[in-house]
mmCIF entry with sequence, helices, sheets and N, C-alpha, C, O atoms, coordinates in Angstrom:
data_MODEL
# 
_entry.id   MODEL 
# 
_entity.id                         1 
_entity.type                       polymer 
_entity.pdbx_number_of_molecules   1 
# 
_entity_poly.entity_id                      1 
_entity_poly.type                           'polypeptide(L)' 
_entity_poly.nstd_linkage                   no 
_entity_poly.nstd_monomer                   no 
_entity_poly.pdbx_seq_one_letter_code       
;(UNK)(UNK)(UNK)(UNK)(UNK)(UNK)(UNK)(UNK)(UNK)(UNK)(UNK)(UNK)(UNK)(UNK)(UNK)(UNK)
(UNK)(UNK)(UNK)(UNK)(UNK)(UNK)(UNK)(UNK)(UNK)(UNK)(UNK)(UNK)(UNK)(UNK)(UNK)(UNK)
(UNK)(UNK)(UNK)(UNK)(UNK)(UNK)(UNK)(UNK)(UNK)(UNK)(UNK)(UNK)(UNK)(UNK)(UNK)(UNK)
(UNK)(UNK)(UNK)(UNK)(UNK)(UNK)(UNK)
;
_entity_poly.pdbx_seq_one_letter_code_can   XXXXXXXXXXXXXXXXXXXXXXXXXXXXXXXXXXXXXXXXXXXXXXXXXXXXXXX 
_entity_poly.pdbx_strand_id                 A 
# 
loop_
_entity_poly_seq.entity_id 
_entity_poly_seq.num 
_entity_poly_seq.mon_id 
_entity_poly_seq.hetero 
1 1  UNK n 
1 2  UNK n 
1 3  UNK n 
1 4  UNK n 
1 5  UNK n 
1 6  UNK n 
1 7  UNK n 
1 8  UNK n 
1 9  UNK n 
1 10 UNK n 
1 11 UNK n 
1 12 UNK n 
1 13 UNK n 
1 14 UNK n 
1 15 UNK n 
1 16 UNK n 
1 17 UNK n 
1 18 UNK n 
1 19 UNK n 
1 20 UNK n 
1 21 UNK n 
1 22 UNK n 
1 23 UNK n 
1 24 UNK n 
1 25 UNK n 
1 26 UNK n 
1 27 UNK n 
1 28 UNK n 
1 29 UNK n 
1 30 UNK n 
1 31 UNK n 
1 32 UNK n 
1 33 UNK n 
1 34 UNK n 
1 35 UNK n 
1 36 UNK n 
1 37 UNK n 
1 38 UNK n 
1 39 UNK n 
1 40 UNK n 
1 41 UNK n 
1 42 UNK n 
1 43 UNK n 
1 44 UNK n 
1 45 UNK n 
1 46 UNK n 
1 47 UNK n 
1 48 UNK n 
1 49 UNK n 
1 50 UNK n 
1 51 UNK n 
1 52 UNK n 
1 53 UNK n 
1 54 UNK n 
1 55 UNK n 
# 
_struct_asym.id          A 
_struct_asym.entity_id   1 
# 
loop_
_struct_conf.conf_type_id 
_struct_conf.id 
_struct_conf.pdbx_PDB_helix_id 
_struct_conf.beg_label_comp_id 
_struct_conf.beg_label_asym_id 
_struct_conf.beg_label_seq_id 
_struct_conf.pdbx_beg_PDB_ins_code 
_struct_conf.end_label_comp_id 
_struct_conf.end_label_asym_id 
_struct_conf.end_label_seq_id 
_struct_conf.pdbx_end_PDB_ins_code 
_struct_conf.beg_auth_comp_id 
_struct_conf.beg_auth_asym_id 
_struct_conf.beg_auth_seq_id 
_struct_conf.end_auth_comp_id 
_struct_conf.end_auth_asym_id 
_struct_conf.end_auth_seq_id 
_struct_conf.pdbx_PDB_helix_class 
_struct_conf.details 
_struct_conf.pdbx_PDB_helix_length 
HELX_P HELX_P1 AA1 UNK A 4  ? UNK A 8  ? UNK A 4  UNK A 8  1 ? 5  
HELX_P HELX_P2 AA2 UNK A 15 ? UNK A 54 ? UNK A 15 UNK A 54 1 ? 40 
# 
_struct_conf_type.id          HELX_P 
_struct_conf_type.criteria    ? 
_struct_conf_type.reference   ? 
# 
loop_
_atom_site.group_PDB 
_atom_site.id 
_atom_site.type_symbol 
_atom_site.label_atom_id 
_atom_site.label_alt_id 
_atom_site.label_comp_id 
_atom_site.label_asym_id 
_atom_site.label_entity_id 
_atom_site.label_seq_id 
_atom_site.pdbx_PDB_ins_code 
_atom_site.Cartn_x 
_atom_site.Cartn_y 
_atom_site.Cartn_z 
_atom_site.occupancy 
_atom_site.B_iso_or_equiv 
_atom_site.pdbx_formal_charge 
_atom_site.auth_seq_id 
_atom_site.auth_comp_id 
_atom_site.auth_asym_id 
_atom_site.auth_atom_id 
_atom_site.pdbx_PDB_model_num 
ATOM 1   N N  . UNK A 1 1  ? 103.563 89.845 103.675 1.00 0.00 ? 1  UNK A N  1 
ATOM 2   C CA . UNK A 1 1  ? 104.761 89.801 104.493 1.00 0.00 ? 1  UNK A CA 1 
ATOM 3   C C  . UNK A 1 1  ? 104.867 91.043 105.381 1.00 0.00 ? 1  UNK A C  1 
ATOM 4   O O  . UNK A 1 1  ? 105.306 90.981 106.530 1.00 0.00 ? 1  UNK A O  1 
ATOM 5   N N  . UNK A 1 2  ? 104.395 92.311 104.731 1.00 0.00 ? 2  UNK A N  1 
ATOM 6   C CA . UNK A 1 2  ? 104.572 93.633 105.615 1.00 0.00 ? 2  UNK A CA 1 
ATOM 7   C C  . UNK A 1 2  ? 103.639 93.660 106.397 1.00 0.00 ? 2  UNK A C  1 
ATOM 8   O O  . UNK A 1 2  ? 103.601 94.719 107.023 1.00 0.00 ? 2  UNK A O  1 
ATOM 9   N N  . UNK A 1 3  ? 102.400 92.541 106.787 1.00 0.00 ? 3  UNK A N  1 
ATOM 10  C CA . UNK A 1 3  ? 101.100 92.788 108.019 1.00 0.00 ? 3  UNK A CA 1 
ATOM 11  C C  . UNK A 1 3  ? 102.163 91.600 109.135 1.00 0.00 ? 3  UNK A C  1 
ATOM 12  O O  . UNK A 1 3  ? 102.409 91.880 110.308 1.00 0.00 ? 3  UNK A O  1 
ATOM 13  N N  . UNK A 1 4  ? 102.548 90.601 108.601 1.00 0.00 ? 4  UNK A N  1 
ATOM 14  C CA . UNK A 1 4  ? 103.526 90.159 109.493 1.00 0.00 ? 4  UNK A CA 1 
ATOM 15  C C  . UNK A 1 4  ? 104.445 90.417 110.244 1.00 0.00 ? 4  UNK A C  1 
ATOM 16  O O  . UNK A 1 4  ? 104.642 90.032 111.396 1.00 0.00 ? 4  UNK A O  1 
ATOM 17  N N  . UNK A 1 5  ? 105.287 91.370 109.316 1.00 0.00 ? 5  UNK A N  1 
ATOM 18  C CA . UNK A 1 5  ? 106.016 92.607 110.112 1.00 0.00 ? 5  UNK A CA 1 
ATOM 19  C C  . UNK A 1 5  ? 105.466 93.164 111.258 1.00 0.00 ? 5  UNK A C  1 
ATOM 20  O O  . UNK A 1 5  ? 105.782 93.187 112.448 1.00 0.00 ? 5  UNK A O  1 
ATOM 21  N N  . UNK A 1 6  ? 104.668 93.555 110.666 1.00 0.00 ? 6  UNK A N  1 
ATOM 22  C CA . UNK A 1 6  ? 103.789 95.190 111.639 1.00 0.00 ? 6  UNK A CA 1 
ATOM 23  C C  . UNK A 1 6  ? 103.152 94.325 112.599 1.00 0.00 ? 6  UNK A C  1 
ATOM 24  O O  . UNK A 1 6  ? 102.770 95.006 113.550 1.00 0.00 ? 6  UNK A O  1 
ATOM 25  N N  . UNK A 1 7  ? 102.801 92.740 112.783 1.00 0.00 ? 7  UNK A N  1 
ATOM 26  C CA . UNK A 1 7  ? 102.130 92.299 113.811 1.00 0.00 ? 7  UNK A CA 1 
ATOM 27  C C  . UNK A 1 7  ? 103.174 92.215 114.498 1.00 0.00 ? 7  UNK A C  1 
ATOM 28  O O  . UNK A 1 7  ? 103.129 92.894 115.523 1.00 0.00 ? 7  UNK A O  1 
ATOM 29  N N  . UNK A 1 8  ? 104.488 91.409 114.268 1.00 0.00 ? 8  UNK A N  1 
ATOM 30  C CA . UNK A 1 8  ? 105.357 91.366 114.888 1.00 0.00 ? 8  UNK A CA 1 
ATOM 31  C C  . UNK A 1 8  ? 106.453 92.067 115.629 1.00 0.00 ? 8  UNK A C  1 
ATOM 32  O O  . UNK A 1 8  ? 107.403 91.590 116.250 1.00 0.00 ? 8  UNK A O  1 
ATOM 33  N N  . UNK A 1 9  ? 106.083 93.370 115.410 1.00 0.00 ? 9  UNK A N  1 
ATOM 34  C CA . UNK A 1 9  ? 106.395 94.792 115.696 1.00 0.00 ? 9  UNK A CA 1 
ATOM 35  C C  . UNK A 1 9  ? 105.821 95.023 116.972 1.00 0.00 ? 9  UNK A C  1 
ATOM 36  O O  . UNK A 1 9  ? 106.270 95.440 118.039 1.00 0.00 ? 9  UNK A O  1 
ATOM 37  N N  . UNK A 1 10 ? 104.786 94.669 116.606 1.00 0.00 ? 10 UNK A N  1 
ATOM 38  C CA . UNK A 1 10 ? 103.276 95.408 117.852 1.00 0.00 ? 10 UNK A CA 1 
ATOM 39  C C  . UNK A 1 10 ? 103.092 94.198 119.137 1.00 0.00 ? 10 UNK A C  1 
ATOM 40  O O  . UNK A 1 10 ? 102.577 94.390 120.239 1.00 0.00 ? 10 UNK A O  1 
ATOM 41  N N  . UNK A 1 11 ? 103.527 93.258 118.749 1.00 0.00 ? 11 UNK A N  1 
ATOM 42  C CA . UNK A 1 11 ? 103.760 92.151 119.788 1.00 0.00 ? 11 UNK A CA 1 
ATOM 43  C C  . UNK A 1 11 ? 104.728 92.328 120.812 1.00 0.00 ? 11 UNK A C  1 
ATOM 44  O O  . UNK A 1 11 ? 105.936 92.267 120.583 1.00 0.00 ? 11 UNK A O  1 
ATOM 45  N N  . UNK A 1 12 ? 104.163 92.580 122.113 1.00 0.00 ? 12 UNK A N  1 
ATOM 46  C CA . UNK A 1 12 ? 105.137 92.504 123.087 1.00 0.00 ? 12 UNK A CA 1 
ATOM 47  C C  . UNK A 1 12 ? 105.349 91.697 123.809 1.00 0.00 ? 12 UNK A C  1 
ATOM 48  O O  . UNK A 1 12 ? 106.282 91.802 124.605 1.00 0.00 ? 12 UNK A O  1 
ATOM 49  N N  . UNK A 1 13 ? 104.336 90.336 123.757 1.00 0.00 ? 13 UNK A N  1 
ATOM 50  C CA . UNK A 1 13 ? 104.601 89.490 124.792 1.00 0.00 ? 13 UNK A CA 1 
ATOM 51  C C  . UNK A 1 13 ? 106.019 88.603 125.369 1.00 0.00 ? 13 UNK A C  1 
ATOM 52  O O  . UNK A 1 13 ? 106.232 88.243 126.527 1.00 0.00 ? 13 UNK A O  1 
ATOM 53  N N  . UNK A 1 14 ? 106.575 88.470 124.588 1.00 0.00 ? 14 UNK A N  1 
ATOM 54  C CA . UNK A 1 14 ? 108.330 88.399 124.539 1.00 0.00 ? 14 UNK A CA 1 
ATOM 55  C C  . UNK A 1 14 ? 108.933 89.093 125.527 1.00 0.00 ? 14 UNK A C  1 
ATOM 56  O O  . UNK A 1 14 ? 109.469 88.605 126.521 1.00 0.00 ? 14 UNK A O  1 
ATOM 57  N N  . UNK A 1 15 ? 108.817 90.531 125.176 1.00 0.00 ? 15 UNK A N  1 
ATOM 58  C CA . UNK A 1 15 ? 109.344 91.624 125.948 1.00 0.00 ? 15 UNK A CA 1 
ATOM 59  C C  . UNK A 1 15 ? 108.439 91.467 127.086 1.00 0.00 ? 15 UNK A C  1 
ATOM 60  O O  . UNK A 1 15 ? 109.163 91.632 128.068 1.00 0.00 ? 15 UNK A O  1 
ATOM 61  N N  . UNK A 1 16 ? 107.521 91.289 127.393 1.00 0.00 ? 16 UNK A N  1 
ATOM 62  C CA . UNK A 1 16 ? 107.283 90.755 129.010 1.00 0.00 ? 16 UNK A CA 1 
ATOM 63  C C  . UNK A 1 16 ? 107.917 89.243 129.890 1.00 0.00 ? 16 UNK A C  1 
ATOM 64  O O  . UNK A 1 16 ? 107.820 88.808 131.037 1.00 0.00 ? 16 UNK A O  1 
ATOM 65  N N  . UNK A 1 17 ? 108.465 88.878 128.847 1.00 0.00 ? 17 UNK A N  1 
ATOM 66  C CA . UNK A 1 17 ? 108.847 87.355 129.020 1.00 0.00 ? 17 UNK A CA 1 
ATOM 67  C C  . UNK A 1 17 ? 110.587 87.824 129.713 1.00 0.00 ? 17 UNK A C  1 
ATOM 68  O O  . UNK A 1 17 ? 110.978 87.654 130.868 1.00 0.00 ? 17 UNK A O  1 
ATOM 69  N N  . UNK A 1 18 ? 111.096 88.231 128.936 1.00 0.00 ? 18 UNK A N  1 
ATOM 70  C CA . UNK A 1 18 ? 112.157 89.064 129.160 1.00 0.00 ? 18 UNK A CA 1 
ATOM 71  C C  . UNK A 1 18 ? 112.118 90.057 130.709 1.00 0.00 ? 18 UNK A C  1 
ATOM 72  O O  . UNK A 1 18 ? 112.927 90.196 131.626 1.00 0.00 ? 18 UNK A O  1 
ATOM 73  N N  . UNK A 1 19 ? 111.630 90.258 130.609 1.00 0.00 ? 19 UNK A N  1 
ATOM 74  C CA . UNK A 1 19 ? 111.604 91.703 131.613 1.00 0.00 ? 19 UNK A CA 1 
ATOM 75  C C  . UNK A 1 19 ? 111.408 90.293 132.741 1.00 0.00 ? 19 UNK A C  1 
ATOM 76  O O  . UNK A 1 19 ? 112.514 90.076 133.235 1.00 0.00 ? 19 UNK A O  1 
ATOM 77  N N  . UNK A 1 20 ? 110.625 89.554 133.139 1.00 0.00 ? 20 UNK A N  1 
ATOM 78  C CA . UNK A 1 20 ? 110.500 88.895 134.448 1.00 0.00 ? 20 UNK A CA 1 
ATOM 79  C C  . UNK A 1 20 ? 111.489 88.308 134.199 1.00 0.00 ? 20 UNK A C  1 
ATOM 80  O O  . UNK A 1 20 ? 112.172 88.342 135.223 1.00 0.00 ? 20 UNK A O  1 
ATOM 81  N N  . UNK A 1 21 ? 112.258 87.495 133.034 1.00 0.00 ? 21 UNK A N  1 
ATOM 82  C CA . UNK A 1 21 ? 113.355 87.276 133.012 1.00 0.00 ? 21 UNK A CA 1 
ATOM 83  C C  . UNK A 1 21 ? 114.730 87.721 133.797 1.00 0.00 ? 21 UNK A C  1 
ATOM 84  O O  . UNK A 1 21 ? 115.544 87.144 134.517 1.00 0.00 ? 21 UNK A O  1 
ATOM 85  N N  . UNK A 1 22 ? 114.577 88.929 133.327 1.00 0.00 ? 22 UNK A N  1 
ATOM 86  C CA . UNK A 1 22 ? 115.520 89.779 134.309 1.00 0.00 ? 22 UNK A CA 1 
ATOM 87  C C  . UNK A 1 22 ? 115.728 90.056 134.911 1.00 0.00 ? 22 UNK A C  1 
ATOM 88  O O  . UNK A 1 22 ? 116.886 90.381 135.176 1.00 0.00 ? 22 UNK A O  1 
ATOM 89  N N  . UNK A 1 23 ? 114.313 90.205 135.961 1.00 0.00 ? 23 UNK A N  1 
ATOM 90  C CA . UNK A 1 23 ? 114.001 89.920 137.672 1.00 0.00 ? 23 UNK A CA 1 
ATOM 91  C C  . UNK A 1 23 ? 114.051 89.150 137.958 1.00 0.00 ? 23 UNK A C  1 
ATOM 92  O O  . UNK A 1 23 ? 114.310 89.227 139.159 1.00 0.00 ? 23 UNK A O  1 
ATOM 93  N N  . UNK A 1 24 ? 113.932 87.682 137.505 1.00 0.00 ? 24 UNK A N  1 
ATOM 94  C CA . UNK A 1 24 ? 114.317 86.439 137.768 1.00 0.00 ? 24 UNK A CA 1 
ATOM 95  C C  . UNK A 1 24 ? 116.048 86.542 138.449 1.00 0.00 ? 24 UNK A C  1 
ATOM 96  O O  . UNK A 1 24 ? 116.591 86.233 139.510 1.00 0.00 ? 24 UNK A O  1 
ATOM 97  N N  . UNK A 1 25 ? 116.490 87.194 137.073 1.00 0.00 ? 25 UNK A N  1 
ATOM 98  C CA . UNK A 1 25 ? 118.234 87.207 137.630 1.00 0.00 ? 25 UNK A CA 1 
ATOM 99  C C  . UNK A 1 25 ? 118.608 88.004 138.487 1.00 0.00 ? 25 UNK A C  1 
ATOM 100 O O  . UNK A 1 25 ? 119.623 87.755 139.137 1.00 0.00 ? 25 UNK A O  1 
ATOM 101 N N  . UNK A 1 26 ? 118.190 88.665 138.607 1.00 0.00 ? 26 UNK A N  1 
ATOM 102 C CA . UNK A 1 26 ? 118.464 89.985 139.492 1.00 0.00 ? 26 UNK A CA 1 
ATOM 103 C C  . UNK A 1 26 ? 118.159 89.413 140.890 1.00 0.00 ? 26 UNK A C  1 
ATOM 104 O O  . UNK A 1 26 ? 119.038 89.761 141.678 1.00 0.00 ? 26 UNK A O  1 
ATOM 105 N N  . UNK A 1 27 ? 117.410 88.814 141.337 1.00 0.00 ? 27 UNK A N  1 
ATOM 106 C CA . UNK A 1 27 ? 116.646 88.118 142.423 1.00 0.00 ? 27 UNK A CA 1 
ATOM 107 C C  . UNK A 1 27 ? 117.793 87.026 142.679 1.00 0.00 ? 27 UNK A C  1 
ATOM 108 O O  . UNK A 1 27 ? 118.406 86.865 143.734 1.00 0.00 ? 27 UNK A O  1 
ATOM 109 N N  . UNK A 1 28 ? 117.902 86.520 141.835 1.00 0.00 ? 28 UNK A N  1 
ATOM 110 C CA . UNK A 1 28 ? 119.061 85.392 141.799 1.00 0.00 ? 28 UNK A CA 1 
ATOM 111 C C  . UNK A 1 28 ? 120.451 85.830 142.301 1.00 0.00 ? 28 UNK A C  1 
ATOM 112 O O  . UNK A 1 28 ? 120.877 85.210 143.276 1.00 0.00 ? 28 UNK A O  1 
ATOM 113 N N  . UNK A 1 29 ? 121.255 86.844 141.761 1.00 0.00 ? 29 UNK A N  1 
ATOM 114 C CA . UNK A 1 29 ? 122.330 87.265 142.303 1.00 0.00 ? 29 UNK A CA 1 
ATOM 115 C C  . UNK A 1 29 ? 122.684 87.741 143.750 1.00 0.00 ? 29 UNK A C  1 
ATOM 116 O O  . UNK A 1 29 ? 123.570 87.433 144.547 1.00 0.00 ? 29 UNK A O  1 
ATOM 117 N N  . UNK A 1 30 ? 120.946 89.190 143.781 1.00 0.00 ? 30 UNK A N  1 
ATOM 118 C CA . UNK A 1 30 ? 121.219 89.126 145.226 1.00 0.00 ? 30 UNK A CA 1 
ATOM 119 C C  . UNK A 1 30 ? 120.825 87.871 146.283 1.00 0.00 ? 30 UNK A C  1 
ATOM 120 O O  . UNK A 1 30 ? 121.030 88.034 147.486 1.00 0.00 ? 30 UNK A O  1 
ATOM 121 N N  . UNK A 1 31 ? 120.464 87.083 145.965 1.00 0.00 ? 31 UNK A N  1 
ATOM 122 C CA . UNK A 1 31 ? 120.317 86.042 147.147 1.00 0.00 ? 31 UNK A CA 1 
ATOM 123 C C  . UNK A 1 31 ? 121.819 85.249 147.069 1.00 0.00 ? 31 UNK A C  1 
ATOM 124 O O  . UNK A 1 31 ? 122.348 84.569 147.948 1.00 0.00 ? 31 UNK A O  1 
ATOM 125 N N  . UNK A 1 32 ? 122.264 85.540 145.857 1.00 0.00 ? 32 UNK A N  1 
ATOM 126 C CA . UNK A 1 32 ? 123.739 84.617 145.940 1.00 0.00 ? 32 UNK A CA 1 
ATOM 127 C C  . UNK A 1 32 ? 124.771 85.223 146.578 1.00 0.00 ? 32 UNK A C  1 
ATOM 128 O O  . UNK A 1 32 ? 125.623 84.574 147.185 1.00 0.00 ? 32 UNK A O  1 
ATOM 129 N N  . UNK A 1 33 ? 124.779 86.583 146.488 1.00 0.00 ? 33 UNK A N  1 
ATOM 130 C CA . UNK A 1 33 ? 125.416 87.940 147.169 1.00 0.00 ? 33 UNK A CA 1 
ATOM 131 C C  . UNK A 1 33 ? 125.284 87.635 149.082 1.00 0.00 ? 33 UNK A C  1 
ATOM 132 O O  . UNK A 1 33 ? 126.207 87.387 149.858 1.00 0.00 ? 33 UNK A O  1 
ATOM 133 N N  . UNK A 1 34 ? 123.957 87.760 149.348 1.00 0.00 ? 34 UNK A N  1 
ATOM 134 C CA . UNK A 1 34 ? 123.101 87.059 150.479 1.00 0.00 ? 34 UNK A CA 1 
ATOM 135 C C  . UNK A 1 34 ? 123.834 86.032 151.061 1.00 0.00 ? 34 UNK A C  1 
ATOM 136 O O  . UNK A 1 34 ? 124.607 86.229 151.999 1.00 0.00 ? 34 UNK A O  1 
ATOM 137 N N  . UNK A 1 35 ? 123.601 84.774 150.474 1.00 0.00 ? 35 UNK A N  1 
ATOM 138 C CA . UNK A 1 35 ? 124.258 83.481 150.824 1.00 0.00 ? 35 UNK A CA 1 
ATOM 139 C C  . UNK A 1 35 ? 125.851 83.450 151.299 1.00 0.00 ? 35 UNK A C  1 
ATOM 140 O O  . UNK A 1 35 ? 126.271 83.088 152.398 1.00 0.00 ? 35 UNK A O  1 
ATOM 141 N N  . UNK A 1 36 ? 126.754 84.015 149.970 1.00 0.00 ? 36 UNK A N  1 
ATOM 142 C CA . UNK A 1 36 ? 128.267 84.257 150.251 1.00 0.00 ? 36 UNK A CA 1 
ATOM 143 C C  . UNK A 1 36 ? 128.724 84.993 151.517 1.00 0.00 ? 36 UNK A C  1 
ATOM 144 O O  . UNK A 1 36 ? 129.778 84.750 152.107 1.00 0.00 ? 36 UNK A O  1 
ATOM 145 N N  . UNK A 1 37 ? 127.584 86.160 151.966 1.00 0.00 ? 37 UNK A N  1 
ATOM 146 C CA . UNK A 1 37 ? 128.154 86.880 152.724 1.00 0.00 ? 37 UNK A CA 1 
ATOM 147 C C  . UNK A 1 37 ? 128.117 86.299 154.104 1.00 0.00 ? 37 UNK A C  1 
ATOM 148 O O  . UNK A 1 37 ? 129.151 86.200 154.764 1.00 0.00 ? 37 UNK A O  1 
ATOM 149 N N  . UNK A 1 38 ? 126.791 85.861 154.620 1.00 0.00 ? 38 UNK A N  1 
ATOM 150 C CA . UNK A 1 38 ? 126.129 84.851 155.564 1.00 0.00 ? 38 UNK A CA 1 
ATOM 151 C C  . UNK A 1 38 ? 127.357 83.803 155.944 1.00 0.00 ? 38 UNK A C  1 
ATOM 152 O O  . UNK A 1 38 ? 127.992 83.615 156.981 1.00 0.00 ? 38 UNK A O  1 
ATOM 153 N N  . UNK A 1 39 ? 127.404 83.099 154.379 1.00 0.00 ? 39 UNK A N  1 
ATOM 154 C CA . UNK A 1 39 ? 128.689 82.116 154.659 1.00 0.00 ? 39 UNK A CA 1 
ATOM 155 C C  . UNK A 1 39 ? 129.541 82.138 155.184 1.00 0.00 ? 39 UNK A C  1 
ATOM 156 O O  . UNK A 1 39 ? 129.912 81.190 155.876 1.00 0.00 ? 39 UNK A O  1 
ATOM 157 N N  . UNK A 1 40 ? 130.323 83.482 155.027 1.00 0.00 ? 40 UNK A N  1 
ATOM 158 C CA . UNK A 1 40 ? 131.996 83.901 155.483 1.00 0.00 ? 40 UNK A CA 1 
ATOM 159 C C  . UNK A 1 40 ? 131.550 84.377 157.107 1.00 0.00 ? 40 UNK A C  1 
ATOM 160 O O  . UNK A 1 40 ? 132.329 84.149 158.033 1.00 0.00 ? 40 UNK A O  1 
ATOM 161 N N  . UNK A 1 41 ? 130.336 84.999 157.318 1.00 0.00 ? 41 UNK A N  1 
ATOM 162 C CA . UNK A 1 41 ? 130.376 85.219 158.938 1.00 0.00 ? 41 UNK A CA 1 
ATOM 163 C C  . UNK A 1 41 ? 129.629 84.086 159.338 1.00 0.00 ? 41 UNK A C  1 
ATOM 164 O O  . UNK A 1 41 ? 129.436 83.877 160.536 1.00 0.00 ? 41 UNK A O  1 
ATOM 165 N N  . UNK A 1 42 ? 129.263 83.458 158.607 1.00 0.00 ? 42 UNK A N  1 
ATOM 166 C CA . UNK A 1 42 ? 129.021 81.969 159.916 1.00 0.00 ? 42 UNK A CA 1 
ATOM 167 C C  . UNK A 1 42 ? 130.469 80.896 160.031 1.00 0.00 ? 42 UNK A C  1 
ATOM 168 O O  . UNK A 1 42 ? 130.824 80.156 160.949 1.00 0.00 ? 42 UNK A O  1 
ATOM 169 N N  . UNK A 1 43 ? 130.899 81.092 159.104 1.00 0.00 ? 43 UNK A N  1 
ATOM 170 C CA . UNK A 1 43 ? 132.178 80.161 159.358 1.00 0.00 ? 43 UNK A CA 1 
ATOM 171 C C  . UNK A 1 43 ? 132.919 80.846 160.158 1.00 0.00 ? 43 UNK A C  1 
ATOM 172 O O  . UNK A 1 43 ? 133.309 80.230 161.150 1.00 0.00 ? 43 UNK A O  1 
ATOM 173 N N  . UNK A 1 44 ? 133.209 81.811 160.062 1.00 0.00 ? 44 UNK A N  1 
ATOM 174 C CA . UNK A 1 44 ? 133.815 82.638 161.075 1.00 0.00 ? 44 UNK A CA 1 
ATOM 175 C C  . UNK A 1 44 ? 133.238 82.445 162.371 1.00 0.00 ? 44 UNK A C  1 
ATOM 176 O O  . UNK A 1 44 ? 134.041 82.395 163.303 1.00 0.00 ? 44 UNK A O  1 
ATOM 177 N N  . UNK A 1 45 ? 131.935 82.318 162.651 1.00 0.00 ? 45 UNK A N  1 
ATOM 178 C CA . UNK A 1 45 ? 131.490 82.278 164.202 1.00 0.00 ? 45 UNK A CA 1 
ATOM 179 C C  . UNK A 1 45 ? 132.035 80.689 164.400 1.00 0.00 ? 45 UNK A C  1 
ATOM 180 O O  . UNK A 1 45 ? 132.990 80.400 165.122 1.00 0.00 ? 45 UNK A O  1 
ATOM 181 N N  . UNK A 1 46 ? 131.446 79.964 163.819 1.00 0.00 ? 46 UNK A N  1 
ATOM 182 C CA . UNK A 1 46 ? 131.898 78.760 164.289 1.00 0.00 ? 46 UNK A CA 1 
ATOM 183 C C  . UNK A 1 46 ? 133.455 77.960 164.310 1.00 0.00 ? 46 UNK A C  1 
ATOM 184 O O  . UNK A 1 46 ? 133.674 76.928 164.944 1.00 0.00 ? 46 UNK A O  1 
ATOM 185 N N  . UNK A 1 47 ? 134.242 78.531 163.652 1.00 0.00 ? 47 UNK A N  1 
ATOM 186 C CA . UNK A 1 47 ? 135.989 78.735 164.386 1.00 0.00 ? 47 UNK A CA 1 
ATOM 187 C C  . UNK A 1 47 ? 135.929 79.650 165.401 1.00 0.00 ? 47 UNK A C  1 
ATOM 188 O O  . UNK A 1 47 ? 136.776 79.231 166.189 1.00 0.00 ? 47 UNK A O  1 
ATOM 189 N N  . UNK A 1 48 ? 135.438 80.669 165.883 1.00 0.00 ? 48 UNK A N  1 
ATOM 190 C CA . UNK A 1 48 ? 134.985 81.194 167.155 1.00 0.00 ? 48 UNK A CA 1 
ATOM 191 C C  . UNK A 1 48 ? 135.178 79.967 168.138 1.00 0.00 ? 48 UNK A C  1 
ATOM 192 O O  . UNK A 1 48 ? 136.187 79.668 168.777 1.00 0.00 ? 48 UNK A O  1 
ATOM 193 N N  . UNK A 1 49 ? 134.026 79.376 168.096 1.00 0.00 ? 49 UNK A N  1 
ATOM 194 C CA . UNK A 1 49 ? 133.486 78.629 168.740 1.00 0.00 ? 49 UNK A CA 1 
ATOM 195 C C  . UNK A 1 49 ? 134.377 77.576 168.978 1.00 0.00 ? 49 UNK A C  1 
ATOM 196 O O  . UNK A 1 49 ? 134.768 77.468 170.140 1.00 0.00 ? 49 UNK A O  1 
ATOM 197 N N  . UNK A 1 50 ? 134.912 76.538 167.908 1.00 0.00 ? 50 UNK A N  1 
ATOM 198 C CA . UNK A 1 50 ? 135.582 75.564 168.140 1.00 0.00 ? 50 UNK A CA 1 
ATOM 199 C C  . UNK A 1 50 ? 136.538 76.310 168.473 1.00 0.00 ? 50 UNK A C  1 
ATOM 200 O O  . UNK A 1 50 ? 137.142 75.265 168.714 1.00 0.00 ? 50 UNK A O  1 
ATOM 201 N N  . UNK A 1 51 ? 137.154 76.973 168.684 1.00 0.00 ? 51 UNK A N  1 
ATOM 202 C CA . UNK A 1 51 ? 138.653 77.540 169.082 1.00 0.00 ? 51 UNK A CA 1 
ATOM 203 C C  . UNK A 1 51 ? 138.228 77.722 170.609 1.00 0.00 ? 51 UNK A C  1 
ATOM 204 O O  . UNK A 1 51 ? 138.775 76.996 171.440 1.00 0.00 ? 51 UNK A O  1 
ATOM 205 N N  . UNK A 1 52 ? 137.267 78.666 171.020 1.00 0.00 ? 52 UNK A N  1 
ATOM 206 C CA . UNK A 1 52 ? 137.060 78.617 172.142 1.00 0.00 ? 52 UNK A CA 1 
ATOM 207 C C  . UNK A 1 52 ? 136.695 77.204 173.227 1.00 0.00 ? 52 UNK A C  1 
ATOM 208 O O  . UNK A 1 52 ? 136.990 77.186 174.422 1.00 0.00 ? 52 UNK A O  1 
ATOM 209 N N  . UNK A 1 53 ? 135.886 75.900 172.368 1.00 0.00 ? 53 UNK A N  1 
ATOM 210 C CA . UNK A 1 53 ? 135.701 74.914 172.869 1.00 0.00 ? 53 UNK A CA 1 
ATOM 211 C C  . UNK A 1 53 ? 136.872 74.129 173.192 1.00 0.00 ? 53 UNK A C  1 
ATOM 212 O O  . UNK A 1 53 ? 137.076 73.632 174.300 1.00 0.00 ? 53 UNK A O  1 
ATOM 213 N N  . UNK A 1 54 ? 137.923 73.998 171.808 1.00 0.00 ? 54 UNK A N  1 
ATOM 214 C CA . UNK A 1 54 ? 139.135 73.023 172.223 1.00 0.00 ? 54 UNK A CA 1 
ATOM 215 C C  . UNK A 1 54 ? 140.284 73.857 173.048 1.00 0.00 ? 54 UNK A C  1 
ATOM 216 O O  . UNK A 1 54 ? 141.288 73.350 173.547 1.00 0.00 ? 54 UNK A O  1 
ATOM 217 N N  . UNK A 1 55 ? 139.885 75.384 173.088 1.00 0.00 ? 55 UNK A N  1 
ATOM 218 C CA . UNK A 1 55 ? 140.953 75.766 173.903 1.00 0.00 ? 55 UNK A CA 1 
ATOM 219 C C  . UNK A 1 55 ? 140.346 76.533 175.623 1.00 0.00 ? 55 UNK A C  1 
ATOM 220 O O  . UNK A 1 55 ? 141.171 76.918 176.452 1.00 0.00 ? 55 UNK A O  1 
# 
């Protein structure tokens, strides 16, 4: 049971699984950060626009 331990100790492949994991999310937020912000100034241009078109 204690070489099981100690293999399972010494095993990191998890902890690499994890770690891209976390760049996974990290990658994820800022593009969602990205997207939201994009959003609010394109809607904004385009009430620009229609305001200027119907008026």
């Amino acid at each position: 049971m204690s070489q099981f331990l100690k293999s399972f100790a010494k095993n990191e492949s998890g902890a690499t699984a994890i770690e891209y994991g976390l760049i996974a999310a990290g990658i994820a937020v800022a593009i969602i950060f990205a997207v939201n912000t994009l959003g609010s100034t394109l809607s904004g241009v385009f009430t620009d626009v229609n305001t200027k078109i119907k008026g």
